[in-house]
C-alpha positions in Angstrom: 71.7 102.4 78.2 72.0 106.2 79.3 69.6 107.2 77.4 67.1 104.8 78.4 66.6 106.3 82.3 66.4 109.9 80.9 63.0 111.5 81.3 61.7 115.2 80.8 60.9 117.6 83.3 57.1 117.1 82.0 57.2 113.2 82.2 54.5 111.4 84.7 55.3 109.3 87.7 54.4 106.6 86.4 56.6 106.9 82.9 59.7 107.4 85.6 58.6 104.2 87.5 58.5 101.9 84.8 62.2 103.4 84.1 63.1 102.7 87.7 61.5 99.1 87.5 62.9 98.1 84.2 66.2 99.0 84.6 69.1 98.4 86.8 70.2 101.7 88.1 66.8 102.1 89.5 66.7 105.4 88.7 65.6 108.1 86.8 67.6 111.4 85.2 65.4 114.5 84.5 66.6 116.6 82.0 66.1 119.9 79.8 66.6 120.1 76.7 70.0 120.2 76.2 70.5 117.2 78.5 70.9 119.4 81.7 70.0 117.5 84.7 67.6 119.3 86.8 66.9 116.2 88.6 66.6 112.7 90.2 63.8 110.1 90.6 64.4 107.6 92.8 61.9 104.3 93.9 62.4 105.9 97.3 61.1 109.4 96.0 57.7 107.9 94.1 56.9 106.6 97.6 57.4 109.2 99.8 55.2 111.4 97.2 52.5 109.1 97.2 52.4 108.9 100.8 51.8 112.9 100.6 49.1 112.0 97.5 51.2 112.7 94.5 49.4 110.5 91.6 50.9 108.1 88.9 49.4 110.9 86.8 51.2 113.8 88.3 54.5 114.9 86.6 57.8 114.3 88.2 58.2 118.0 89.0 56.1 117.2 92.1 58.8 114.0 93.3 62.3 114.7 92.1 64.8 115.5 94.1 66.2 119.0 92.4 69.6 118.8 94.1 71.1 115.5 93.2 73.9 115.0 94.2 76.5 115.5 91.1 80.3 114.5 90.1 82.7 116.5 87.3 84.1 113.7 85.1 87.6 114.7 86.5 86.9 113.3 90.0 88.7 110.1 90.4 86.6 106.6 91.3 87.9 106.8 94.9 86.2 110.0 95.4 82.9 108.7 93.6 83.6 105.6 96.3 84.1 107.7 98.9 80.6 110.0 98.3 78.5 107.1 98.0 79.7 105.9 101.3 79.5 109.0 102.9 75.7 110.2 101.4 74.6 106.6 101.8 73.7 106.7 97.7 73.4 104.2 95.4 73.4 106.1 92.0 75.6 108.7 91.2 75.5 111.3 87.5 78.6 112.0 85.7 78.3 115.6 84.2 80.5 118.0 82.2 81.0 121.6 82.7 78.0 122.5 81.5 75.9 120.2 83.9 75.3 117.7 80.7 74.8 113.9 81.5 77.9 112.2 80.3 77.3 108.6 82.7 76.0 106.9 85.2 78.3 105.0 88.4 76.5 103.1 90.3 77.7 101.1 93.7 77.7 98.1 91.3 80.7 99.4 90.1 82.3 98.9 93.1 81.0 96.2 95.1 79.9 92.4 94.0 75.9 92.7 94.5 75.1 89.6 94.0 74.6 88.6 97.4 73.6 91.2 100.8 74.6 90.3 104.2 71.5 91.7 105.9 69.4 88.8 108.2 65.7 88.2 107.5 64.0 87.1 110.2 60.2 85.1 109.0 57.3 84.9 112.0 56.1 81.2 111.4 55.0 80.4 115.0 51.4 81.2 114.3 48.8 79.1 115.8 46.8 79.9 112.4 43.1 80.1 114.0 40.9 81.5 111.7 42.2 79.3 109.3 40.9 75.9 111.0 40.2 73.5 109.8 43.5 73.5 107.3 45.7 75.0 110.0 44.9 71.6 112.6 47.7 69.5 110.8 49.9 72.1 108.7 51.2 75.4 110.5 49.6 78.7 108.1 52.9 79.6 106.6 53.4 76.0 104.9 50.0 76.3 103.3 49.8 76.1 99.8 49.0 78.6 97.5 50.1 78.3 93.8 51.6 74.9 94.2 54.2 75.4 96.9 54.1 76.4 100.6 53.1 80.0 100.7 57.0 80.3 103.3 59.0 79.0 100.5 57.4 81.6 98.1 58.8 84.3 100.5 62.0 82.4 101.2 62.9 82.4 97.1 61.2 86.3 96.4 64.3 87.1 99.2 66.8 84.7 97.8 65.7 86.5 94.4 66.7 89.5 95.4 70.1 88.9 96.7 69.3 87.8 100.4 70.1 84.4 101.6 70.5 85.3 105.7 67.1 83.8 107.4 66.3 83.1 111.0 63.0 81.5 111.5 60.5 81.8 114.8 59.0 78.7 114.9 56.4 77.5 117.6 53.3 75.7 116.1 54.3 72.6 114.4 57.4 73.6 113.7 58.6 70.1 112.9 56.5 70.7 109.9 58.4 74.0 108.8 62.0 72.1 109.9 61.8 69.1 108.0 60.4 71.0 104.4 63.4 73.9 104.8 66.5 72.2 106.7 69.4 74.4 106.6 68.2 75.9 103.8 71.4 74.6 101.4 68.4 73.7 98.0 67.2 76.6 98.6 70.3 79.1 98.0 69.8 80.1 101.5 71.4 79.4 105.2 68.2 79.4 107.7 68.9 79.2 111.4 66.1 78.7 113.8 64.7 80.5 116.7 62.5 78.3 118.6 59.9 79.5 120.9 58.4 77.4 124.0 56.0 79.8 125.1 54.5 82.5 122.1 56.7 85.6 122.5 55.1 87.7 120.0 56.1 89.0 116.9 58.6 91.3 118.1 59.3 89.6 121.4 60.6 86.4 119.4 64.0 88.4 118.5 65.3 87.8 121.7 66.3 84.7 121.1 68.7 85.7 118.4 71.9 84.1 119.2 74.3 86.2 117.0 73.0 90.4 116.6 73.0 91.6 113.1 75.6 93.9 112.3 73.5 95.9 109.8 69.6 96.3 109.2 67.8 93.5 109.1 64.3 92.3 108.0 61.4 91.0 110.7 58.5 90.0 108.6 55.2 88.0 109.0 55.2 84.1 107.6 51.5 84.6 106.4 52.0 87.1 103.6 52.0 87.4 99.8 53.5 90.4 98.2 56.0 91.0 95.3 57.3 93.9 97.3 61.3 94.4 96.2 63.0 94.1 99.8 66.2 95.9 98.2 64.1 99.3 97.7 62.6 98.9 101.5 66.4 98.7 102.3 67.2 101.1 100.5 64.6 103.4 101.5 65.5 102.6 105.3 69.0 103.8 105.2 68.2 107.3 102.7 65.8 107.6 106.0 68.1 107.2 108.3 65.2 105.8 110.9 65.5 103.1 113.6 62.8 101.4 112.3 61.1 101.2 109.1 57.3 99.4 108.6 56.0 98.7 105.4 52.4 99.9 105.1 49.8 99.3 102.4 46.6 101.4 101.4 43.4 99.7 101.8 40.0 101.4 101.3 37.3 100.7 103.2 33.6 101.6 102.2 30.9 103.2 104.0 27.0 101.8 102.8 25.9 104.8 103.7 25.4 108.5 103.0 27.5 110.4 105.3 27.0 113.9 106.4 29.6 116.9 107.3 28.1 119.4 110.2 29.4 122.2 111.6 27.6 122.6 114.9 24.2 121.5 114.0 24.2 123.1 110.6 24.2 120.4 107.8 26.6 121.7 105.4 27.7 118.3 102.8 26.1 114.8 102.1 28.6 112.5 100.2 27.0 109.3 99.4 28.6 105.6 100.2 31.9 107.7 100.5 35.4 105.4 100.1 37.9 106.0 103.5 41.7 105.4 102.8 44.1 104.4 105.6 47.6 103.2 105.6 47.7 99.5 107.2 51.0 98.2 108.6 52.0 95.4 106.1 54.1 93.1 108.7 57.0 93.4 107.0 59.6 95.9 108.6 63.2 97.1 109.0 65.2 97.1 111.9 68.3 98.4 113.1 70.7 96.6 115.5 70.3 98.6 118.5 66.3 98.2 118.4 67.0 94.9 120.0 68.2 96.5 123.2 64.2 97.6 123.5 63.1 93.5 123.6 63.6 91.9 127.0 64.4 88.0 126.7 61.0 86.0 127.8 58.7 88.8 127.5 55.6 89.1 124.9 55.8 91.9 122.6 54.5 92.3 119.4 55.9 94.9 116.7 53.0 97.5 116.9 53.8 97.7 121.0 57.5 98.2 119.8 57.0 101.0 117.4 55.0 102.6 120.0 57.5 102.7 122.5 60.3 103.8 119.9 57.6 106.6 118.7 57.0 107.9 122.3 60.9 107.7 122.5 61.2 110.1 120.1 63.0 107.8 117.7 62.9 108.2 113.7 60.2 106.1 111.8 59.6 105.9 108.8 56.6 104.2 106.6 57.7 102.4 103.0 54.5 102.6 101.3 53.5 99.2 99.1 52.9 99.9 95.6 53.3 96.0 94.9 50.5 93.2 95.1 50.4 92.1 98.8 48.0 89.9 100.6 48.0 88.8 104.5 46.6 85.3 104.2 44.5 85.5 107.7 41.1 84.1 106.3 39.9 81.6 104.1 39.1 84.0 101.2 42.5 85.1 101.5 43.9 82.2 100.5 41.1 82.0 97.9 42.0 84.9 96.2 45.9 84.5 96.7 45.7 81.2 94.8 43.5 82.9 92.3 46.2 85.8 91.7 49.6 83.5 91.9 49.8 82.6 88.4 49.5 86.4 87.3 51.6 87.9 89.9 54.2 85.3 89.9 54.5 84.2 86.6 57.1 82.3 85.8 59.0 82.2 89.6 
């Protein structure tokens, strides 16, 4: 098993992430030669290097982390405990004297992770407009796509994982939503509601949590599909230590047109039907308990007004860049192409 997440200094990205995606350290060991560790790939380290435009084709020179944190096989498994606790790490190498990989401990080791005690809150109050006509009798998040309510596909991708926690805003027919997910018992889940009379927005809605989370806790759109894994997004939040994390996604957007680079009135460049990238916020985020002190009960507020305010705060956030399939279902083709790319996305879920 050791020798399955080991990887030379000259490996690509991409041979590290199907590493970190097939097994379940999720992680990567760079090594030399003589099984030296020089380094650490982490899910959270491919995505903060392709934020900065490090390829799938680049080597992992360009993304590991060359100071990993390291244990002697003499340290005793309180101390390994103890460091994991302290660095807020998941993965930790064994080495000998001679800096040689010997094992792996993981948090596994010490903790059932079966099941995480972190909420997830799902936005389902959603008037659903530019989906009308199918949005007049059935609230957007219980619309179908691949067989089954597009909600209960998010609901069992979190369950999945190892989340069962849910609170869900509900406005907009949310008989509908109440009756199909009870208290979420057939679903391997406990779901609570939060029920809006007036629209709150997305953000504003979290006021009327009853109980505060005691630990980061997931706000995300109703109207999404991804197979994102939520555990890395954690995970990624706390190595980040941010108030607030937001998931974003890369879209590109093309221009029909041949666009031209001055400098003053000198024409210097022509690039022809050119292809702009921009990170889009994803509606799927990570929150930390104290964020809730920013949303005043009975006021709107949607997220992107939140992470302003936290941003001209001077508050830490931080952006989990999407590498998986994920689709907002907002328009009819949408859903048209959601329902075409369920049965290869989700195979078999």
């Amino acid at each position: 098993m050791l020798d399955s997440i080991l990887l030379p200094e000259d490996a690509l990205v991409r041979d590290a992430l199907t590493q970190i995606d097939a097994g379940s350290s999720q992680l990567a060991i760079i090594v030399d030669a003589e099984r030296r560790v020089i380094g650490v790939v982490t899910d959270g380290d491919v995505r903060r290097g392709l934020l900065a435009g490090v390829t799938l084709d680049d080597t992992v020179e360009k993304i590991m982390n060359r100071s990993p944190k390291l244990v002697s096989v003499d340290v005793s498994d309180d101390e390994i405990q103890a460091l994991m606790r302290r660095e807020v790490i998941h993965q930790v190498p064994i080495v000998d004297r001679e800096g040689r990989i010997v094992a792996l401990r993981t948090i596994d080791t010490f903790v059932a992770a079966d099941r995480l005690e972190n909420k997830v809150v799902l936005m389902a109050g959603g008037l659903g407009k530019r989906l009308r006509p199918l949005t007049e009798t059935v609230p957007k998040p219980m619309l179908p796509v691949g067989g089954r309510p597009l909600l209960e596909t998010l609901v069992q991708s979190f369950v999945d994982q190892g989340f069962y926690r849910f609170e869900f805003s509900v406005n907009y027919r949310a008989e509908a939503i109440e009756a199909h997910f009870g208290d979420g018992y057939r679903f391997g889940a406990e779901i609570g509601y939060l029920r809006e009379t007036d629209a709150l927005g997305t953000a504003g809605s979290l006021s009327l949590m009853k109980n505060r989370p005691e630990s980061p806790f997931f706000v995300m759109n109703g109207d999404i599909l991804t197979s994102i894994n939520f555990r890395h997004m954690l995970d990624f939040h706390r190595e980040s230590r941010a108030s607030a994390t937001m998931a974003v996604f890369e879209k590109g957007f093309d221009i029909p047109y041949g666009v031209v680079d001055l400098e003053g009135d000198r024409l210097v460049a022509i690039r022809e039907k050119p292809t702009h990238n921009f990170f889009i916020s994803a509606g799927i985020y990570v929150l930390e308990p104290g964020v809730l002190d920013r949303i005043e009960a009975g006021k709107i507020l949607d997220m992107p007004d939140l992470f302003s305010r936290m941003i001209e705060s001077g508050e830490t956030i931080s952006a989990f860049p999407i590498r998986e399939y994920w689709r907002d279902i907002g328009q009819h083709q949408d859903l048209d192409r959601a329902e075409e790319d369920f049965p290869q996305v989700f195979a078999g879920r």
